[in-house]
C-alpha positions, 0 to 999 in steps of 0.5 A, spaced: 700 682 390 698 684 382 704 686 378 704 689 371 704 684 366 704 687 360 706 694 357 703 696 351 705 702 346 703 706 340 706 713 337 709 714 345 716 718 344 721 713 340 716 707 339 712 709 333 710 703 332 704 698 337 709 694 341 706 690 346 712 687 352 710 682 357 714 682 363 717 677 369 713 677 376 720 677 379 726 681 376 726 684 369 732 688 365 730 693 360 737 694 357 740 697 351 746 703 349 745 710 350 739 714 346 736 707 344 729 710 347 730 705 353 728 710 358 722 712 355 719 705 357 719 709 365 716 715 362 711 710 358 709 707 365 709 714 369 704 716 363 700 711 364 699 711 372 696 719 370 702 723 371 701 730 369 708 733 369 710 732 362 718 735 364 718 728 370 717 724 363 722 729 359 718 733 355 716 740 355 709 739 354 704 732 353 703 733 346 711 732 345 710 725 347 708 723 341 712 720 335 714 725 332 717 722 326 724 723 322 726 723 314 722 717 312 717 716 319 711 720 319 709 724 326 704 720 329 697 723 331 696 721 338 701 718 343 698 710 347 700 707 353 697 701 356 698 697 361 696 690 364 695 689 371 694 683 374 688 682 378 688 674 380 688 675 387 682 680 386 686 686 389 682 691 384 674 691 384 673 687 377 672 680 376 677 680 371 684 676 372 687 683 369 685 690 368 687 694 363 689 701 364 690 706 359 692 713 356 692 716 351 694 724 348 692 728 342 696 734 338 693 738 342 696 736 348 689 732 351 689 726 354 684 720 355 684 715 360 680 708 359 679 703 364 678 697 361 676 700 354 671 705 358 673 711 358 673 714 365 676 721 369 684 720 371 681 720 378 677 715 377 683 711 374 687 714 381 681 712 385 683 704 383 690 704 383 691 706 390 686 700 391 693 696 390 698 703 392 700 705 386 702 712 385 703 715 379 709 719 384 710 713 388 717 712 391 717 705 387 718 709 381 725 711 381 727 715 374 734 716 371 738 720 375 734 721 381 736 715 385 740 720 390 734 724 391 731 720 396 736 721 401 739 728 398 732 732 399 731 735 406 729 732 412 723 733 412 721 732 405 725 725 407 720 725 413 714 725 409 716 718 405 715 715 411 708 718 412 706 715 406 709 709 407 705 709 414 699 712 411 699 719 415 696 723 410 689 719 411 690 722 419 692 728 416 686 729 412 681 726 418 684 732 423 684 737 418 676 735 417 676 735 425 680 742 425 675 745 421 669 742 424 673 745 431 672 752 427 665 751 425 663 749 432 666 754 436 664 760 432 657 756 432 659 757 440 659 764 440 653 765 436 648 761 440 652 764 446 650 771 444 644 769 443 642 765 449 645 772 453 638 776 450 634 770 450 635 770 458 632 777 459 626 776 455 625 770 458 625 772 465 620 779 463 616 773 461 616 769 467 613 775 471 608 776 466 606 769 466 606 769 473 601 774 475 597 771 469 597 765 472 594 769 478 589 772 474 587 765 471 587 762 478 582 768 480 578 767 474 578 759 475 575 761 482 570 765 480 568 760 475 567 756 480 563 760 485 558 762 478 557 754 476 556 753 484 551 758 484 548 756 479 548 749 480 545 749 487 540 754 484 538 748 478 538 743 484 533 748 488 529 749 481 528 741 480 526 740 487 522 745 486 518 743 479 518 736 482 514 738 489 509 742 483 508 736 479 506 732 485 502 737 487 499 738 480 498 730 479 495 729 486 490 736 483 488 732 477 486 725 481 482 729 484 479 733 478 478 726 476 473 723 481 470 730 481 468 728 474 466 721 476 462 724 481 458 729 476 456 723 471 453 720 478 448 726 479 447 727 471 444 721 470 440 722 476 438 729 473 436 725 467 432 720 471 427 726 474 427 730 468 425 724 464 419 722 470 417 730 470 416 729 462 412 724 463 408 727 468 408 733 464 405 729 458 399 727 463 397 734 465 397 736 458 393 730 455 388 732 462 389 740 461 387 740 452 380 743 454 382 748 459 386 754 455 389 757 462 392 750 462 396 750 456 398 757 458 400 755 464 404 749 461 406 754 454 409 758 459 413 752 463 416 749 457 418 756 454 421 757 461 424 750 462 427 750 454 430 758 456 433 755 462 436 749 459 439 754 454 442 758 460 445 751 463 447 749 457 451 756 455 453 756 462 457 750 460 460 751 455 463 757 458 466 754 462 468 750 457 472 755 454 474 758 461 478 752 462 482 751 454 483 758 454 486 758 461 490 752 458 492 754 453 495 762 457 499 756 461 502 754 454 504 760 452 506 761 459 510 756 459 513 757 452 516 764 453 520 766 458 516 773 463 522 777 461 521 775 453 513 776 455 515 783 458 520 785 452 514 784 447 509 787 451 514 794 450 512 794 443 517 796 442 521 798 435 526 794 432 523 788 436 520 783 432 519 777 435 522 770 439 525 765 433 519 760 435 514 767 433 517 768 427 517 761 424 512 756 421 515 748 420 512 742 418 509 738 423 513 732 421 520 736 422 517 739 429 520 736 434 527 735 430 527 743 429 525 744 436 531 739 439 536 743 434 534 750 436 534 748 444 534 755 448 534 759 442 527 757 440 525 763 445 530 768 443 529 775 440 531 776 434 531 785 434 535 790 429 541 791 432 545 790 437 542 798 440 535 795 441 539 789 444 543 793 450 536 798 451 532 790 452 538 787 456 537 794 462 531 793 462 530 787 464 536 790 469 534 795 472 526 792 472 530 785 475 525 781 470 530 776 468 534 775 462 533 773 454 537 772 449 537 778 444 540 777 436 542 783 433 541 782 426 547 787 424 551 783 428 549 775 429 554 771 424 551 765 421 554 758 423 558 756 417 560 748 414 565 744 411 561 739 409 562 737 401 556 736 398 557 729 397 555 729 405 549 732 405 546 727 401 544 722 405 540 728 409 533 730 409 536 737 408 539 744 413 534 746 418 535 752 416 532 750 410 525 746 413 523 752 416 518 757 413 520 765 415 521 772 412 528 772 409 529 779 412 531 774 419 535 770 415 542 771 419 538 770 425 535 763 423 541 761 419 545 763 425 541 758 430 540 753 425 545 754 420 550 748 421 545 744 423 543 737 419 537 734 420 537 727 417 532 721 417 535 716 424 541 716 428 544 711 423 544 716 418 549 720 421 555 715 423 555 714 415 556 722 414 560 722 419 560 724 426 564 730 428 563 733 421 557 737 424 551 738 428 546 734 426 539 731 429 534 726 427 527 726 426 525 724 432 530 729 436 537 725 438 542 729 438 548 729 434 554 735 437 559 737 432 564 735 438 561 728 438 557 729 444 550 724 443 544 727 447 537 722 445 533 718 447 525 719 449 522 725 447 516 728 449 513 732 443 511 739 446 503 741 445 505 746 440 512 750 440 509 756 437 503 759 439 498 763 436 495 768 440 488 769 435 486 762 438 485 765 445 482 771 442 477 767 438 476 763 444 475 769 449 470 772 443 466 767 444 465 766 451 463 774 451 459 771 446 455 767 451 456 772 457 451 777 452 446 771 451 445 768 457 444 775 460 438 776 455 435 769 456 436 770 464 432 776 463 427 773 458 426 767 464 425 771 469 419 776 465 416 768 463 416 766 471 412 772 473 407 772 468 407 764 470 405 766 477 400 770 474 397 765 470 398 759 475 393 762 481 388 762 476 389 755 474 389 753 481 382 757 481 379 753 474 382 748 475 383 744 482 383 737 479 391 738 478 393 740 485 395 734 486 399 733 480 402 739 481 405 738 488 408 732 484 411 736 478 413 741 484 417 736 488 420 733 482 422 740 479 424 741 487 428 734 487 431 736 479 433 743 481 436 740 488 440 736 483 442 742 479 445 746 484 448 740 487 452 739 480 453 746 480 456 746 486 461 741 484 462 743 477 463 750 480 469 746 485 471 742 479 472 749 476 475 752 481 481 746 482 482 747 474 483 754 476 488 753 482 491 747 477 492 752 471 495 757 477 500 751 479 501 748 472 503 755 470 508 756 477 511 750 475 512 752 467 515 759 470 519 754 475 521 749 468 522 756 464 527 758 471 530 751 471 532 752 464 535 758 463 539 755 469 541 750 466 543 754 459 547 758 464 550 752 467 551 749 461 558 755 460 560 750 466 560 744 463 566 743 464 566 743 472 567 737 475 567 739 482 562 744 486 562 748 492 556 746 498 555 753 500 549 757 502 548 762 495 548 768 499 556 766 501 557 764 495 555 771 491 559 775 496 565 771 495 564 773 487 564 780 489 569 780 493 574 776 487 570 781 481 573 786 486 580 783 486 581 782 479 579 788 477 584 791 481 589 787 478 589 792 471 591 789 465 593 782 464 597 779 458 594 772 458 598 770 452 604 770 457 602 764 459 603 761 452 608 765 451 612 763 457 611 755 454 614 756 448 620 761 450 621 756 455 622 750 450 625 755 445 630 757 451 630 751 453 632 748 446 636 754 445 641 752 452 641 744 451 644 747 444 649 750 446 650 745 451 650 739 446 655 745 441 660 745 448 660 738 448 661 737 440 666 742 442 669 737 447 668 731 442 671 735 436 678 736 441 677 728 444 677 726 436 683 730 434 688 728 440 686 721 439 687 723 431 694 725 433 695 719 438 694 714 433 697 718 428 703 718 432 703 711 434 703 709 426 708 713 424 713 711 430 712 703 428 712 705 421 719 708 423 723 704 427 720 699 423 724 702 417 729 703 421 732 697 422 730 693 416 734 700 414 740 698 419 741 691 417 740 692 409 745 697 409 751 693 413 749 687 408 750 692 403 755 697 404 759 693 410 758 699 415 754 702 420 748 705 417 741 709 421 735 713 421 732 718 426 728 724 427 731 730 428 727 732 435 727 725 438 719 723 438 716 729 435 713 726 429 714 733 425 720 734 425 725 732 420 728 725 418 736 725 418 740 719 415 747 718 416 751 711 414 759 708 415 759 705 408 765 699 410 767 700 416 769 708 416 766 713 421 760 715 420 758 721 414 753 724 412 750 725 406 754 731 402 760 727 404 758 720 400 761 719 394 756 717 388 756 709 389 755 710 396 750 714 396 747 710 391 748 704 396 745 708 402 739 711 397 738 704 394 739 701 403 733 705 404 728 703 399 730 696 401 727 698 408 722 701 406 720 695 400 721 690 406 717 694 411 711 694 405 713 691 399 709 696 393 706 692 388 712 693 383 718 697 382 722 701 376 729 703 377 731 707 372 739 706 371 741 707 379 747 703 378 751 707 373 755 711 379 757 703 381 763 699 381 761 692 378 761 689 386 756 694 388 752 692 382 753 685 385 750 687 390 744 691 388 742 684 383 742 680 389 738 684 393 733 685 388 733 678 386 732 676 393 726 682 393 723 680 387 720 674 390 715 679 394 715 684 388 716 686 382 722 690 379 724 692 373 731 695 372 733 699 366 740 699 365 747 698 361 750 695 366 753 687 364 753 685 372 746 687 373 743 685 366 746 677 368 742 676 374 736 678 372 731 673 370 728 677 364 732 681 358 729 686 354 733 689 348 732 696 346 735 699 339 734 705 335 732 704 328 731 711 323 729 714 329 725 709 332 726 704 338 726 697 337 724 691 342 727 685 343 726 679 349 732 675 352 731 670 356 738 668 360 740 661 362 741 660 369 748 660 372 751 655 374 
C-alpha cells in the first residue's frame, strides 16, 4: 500500500520558505504550541490532493494560502505543495518507485497541478489517486475540530460513509446510466408503437394491392405462356415444313443434273451429224461450182442454216437469262418479307426503304454487319410513327403479315459506356462501316449503334465481354448479356439487292425475243424461195439426188436430235421453274420461320411450353385477353411495393419487439444493480459493524453499535449509539466531548480495519481527552500503522511519546519552522 513519503512546501500560508518533511511508513506526530503553523501541514496536504474549498484549508480565498509575509518577509508570489507517494508496489501506473504530485497557486487565485513535473488537469490528477483511494474529501483526512463530525452529521450523511467505504457510488452511477437509457428506450417504445399502428393500415391496403397484382401477374404469365406455345408449335411447323422443301428441292436439283448429263450426250451427237452434213455439204459444192442454181441452192441452205443456228442460239440464251432472272426474283423473294414487298409496292410517302435497301457495305464487313443487324436488316425505316401505324393497319386489315417500322422521329439510338481506350482494339462501331444518307442516321445508329465489330473472338474477351455488343468479321456474336452465338456461317448471295439487275436482264431478253421474231421471218421467206430453187435443181441437176437423199436424212436425223434436246431442254426448264417455284415457297417458308423465331425470341425466357392444337390455344388467349382486361387498372408496383414495406414493417416489428426487450434488459440490469449494490453494501456494514462493536469495548470499556434505521432498507439512515464504561446506552447529543472523540475515533478504527486508506491525517482529535483516553488513542494507532500510515498533529504529550516520528513546529517572525525528533524506544 503507498504512503506519503515526503511532503514539500514553499510560499504556502506560514512556511515561506522551501521546507521538505519526510515522513514515517507507520505513525508520525506533528507537534508544537498553538499558532505555531502546525495545521497548516493538513491544509497543505488537502491542498495538494486537488481540494478546492479554500475555507476546509482555513481561507477565504486561494490566493490567501500564499505567504503573505510580515515587517521583515516579503509576501510570496505563489503558493507550492508537493507531495511523494510511494509507488513500489506499482499501485500507480508509473514505472517509477515514487510519484510526484503538485499544486501550485498564483495571486490571482490560479492553480497549476503537475504530475511528476507534467503539467496535467486536477481531474487528471483525481482520476490517479483514486487508483490508490485517495480523496482530497476523503474520511482519512480528519481536520482540527471535526473529529465528531463524523458521528455528530445526520444519519443519513453518516450512512453515506459507508457507501463510500463499499463503493456504492459506482453502482449508483451504473443505475442511473441504467435509469436514463430506461427512459430513452420506453420513449423510444412509444414512438415505434405509434408508428407501427400507422404502418399496419398501409400495409394491409398494400397487401390487397398486391394481391390482385399477383392476379394480374399470373394471368399475364399465362398468357405469355400461351403466345410462346403458339409460337413454339408455329416454328416447329415452319421447320418441319422448310425441312420437307429442301428435301424437295434437293431431289429437283439432282434431277436437273442428270437432265444436263443427258443434254451433253445429245449435243455431241448433234455435232457428229452436223460435222458429216459439213462434210457432204463440201462435196456437193466442189460437185455443183459449174452449176449456178446449185450454189443458189446451197447459198440459200447455208444462209437458212446460219439464220437458224442464230435462232437456236438466242433461243438458249434466253433461256439462260429466264433461269438467272428467275433466280435472282427467288433471292429478292427471300430477302424481303411479302409484307415488307407489299408495303413497298404502295409507294407510299413517308416510305423510304428497308435498312438492307438503303445501305452500302464493304464486302470484307458483309457478313459481320449482316449478323449484327439480324432481324433488322429488312426493317422499314418511315418518317414518322403516323406512316408506321397507317403501314402496320395495312398489313392488319389486308392479313399480309407483320414488318417492323422505325419512325425516324421517335426510334432513339443505342448508347455505350465503353471509354475510348476500349474501342482500340476494335475495327470500328457498325454504324460507322456502313455507307448511308445521314438523313437515316437515328434509324441506323439505333440498329447498329452499340454494336462493335472487331477482328476475331479473341478480341473481344481482352475489351471485355459484357461491356457490349459485339461481332467478329467472320459473324460470331457477342450479346452485351454475355450470351455467345457463332460458329459456321454461310454467307448470303447478296444482302442487299439491286432491283436494275433484273430489269437489264429482262431488257436483254426482250431483246432476243425481237430478234428472233426477225430471223424466224427471214428463215422462213429463205425456205420458200429454197423450194422454188431446189425443184429446178432436181430438173438441172439429177446427178445429186443421191447426195441430196443423204443430206436430207442427215438433216432429218440432225433435226430429230434438236427437238429431242429441245425437248429436254424445254424439261429441264420447266423443272428449274417448278425449282424456283419450290425455292421461292421455301425462302417464304424460311422468311415465316424467322419472323417466328424473332417473335419467339420475346419468350426466351419460357422453358416450358403447352402441347395443344394452336386453335386451342389462341381461343384460351382470347378468353385470358378478356378477363384481363376486365380486371381494370392494375397497380403492379404493389408487388414490389408490398416487398419492401413488409421488410420495412417487418424491421419495424422486430424493432419494436428488440426495444421491449431492451426494455425488459435495461429493468433486469437495474435490479440486479440494485441487488448486488445491496449485498456490498450490507457486508460492508456488519462488517464495520462489528469491527465498530469490538474497537469501541476495547476503547470506551462499553457496549458501542451501528444499525440502519429501517432494518434492510439500504437508504435509510445509519444510527450510532454506545455505553462508554459500562453506562446505559447514549445517544449521540448525550456524550460528553471525550466520549464522542472515543466513539468517532471507534468508528474510523472500524472502517480502517475494514479497508485501510493508504494514510490518515488527525488533526488535534485528542484535545477534548484526558491522558488515558489519549493512551488509548496512541496505541491504536500504533497497532493500526503496521497496515497504514498516520500522521497525528497534536500538543498532547501522551500521544506525542508513542509516536515513532516527531516533527517540531515553531513560529520565527511570522514564519513557520520544522524541526525532526526521533524518540527512543520505551523501555
Amino acid at each position: 500500500m503507498t504512503y506519503i513519503q515526503r511532503l514539500v512546501m514553499q510560499g504556502f500560508k506560514s512556511f515561506n520558505k522551501k521546507i521538505a518533511i519526510p515522513f514515517s511508513s507507520t505513525f508520525s506526530v506533528i507537534c508544537g504550541p498553538n499558532g505555531s503553523g502546525k495545521s497548516n501541514v493538513n491544509d497543505a496536504i488537502c491542498f495538494v490532493l486537488g481540494r478546492t474549498s479554500a475555507k476546509s484549508m482555513r481561507a477565504e480565498r486561494l490566493h490567501e494560502l500564499i505567504f503573505h509575509g510580515g515587517k521583515s518577509k516579503e509576501a510570496a508570489e505563489i503558493a507550492s505543495v508537493t507531495l511523494y507517494l510511494d509507488n513500489s508496489k506499482k499501485e500507480f501506473p508509473f514505472d517509477q518507485d515514487f510519484i510526484t504530485v503538485t499544486r501550485k497557486v498564483n495571486k490571482n487565485g490560479a492553480s497549476v497541478y503537475k504530475l511528476n513535473d507534467e503539467t496535467v488537469t486536477r481531474q487528471q490528477i483525481l482520476d490517479v489517486l483514486a487508483a490508490a483511494r485517495i480523496f482530497p474529501d476523503g474520511y482519512n483526512i480528519v481536520l482540527q475540530g471535526d473529529v465528531t463530525q463524523i458521528i455528530e452529521m445526520d444519519p443519513i450523511e453518516r450512512r453515506s460513509v459507508i457507501d463510500e467505504i463499499a463503493g456504492i457510488k459506482e453502482y449508483d452511477e451504473k443505475k442511473a446510466k441504467s435509469e436514463k437509457e430506461f427512459e430513452k428506450v420506453e420513449q423510444k417504445l412509444k414512438e415505434v408503437g405509434v408508428v407501427l399502428k400507422e404502418r399496419d393500415e398501409t400495409y394491409k391496403k398494400l397487401e390487397q394491392e398486391r394481391d390482385a397484382a399477383l392476379k394480374y401477374q399470373n394471368m399475364t404469365n399465362e398468357l405469355k405462356k400461351l403466345r410462346a406455345s403458339i409460337a413454339n408449335k408455329r416454328l416447329a411447323q415452319s421447320e418441319q415444313s422448310f425441312t420437307s422443301l429442301t428435301s424437295e428441292v434437293d431431289a429437283k436439283e439432282k434431277a436437273g443434273e442428270e437432265m444436263g448429263i443427258k443434254l451433253t450426250g445429245l449435243d455431241a451427237e448433234i455435232d457428229k451429224k452436223e460435222q458429216e452434213l459439213e462434210l457432204l455439204m463440201k462435196n456437193l459444192f466442189e460437185r455443183s461450182k459449174k452449176i449456178k442454181i446449185v450454189r443458189d441452192v446451197e447459198e440459200l441452205r447455208a444462209k437458212i442454216l446460219r439464220i437458224n443456228d442464230k435462232i437456236e442460239y438466242d433461243k438458249r440464251e434466253l433461256s439462260r437469262l429466264d433461269m438467272i432472272t428467275s433466280r435472282l426474283e427467288g433471292i429478292s423473294a427471300d430477302q424481303e418479307s411479302r409484307a415488307v414487298s407489299e408495303i413497298l409496292r404502295l409507294g407510299k410517302a413517308g416510305v423510304f426503304g428497308t435498312i438492307a435497301s438503303l445501305l452500302r457495305v464493304d464486302p470484307q464487313y458483309q457478313v459481320a454487319i449482316e449478323v449484327a443487324a439480324g432481324p433488322h436488316i429488312n426493317d422499314l425505316i418511315v418518317d414518322n410513327e403516323t406512316t408506321a401505324i397507317e403501314c402496320v393497319n395495312f398489313l392488319k386489315n389486308n392479313k399480309i403479315g407483320r414488318a417492323t417500322f422505325l419512325p425516324l422521329n421517335k426510334i432513339q439510338e443505342r448508347l455505350t459506356s465503353l471509354s475510348h481506350s476500349d474501342t482500340s482494339k476494335a475495327v470500328g462501331w457498325a454504324n460507322e462501316l456502313v455507307e448511308y444518307d445521314r438523313k437515316y442516321e437515328i434509324a441506323f445508329k439505333f440498329v447498329f449503334g452499340s454494336t462493335l465489330v472487331v477482328k476475331d473472338i479473341e478480341t473481344t474477351r481482352s475489351i471485355g465481354i459484357g461491356k457490349t455488343r459485339m461481332v467478329t468479321l467472320d459473324g460470331d456474336l457477342i450479346e452485351r448479356s454475355g450470351a455467345i452465338i457463332g460458329g459456321f456461317y454461310r454467307k448470303r448471295q447478296k444482302t442487299v439487292f439491286d432491283s436494275k439487275d433484273i430489269e437489264e436482264y429482262k431488257s436483254t431478253m426482250g431483246a432476243l425475243r425481237t430478234e428472233i421474231e426477225t430471223l424466224a421471218k427471214q428463215s422462213k421467206e429463205l425456205s420458200k424461195e429454197l423450194e422454188t430453187k431446189t425443184d429446178l435443181e432436181r430438173s438441172e441437176a439429177s446427178d445429186f439426188v443421191e447426195s441430196e437423199k443423204k443430206r436430207n436424212s442427215l438433216q432429218r436425223d440432225s433435226e430429230a436430235l434438236k427437238r429431242q434436246r429441245k425437248t429436254l431442254f424445254q424439261e429441264r426448264v420447266n423443272l428449274q421453274s417448278e425449282l424456283n417455284k419450290i425455292k421461292l415457297q421455301r425462302a417464304r417458308i424460311e422468311v415465316e420461320r424467322d419472323n417466328t423465331k424473332s417473335e419467339f425470341s420475346q419468350y426466351a425466357t419460357e422453358k416450358e411450353f403447352y402441347d395443344l392444337p394452336v386453335d386451342e390455344m389462341e381461343s384460351k388467349v382470347r378468353v385470358l385477353v378478356r378477363e384481363i382486361d376486365s380486371i381494370g387498372a392494375v397497380n403492379m408496383k404493389a408487388i414490389d411495393e408490398f416487398e419492401n414495406f413488409r421488410d420495412e414493417f417487418e424491421q419495424l416489428r422486430k424493432r419494436y419487439d428488440e426495444v421491449i426487450k431492451e426494455r425488459d434488459s435495461i429493468m433486469s440490469m437495474i435490479s440486479q444493480i440494485e441487488s448486488r449494490k445491496k449485498e456490498t453494501f450490507m457486508k460492508t456494514f456488519e462488517s464495520i459493524a462489528a469491527n465498530f462493536k469490538l474497537i469501541f469495548k476495547e476503547m470506551a470499556h462499553g457496549d458501542g453499535e451501528i444499525s440502519l434505521e429501517e432494518q434492510d432498507n439500504i437508504y435509510s439512515g445509519l444510527t450510532l449509539r454506545a455505553s462508554p464504561n459500562a453506562k446505559r446506552l447514549l445517544s449521540i447529543d448525550s456524550m460528553s466531548g471525550g466520549e464522542k472523540t472515543l466513539t468517532a475515533m471507534a468508528f474510523l478504527f472500524a472502517i480502517q480495519n475494514y479497508k485501510p486508506a493508504p494514510f490518515y491525517i488527525f488533526d488535534e482529535i485528542d484535545a477534548a481527552l484526558d491522558k488515558a483516553n489519549s493512551k488509548k488513542i496512541g496505541e491504536m494507532m500504533q497497532r493500526f500503522s503496521k497496515n497504514a500510515q498516520f500522521i497525528l498533529i497534536t500538543h498532547n504529550d501522551t500521544t506525542i511519546r508513542m509516536a515513532n516520528q516527531i516533527y517540531g513546529v515553531s513560529m520565527d517572525q511570522g514564519e513557520s519552522k520544522i524541526i525532526s525528533v526521533s524518540l527512543p524506544a520505551e523501555e
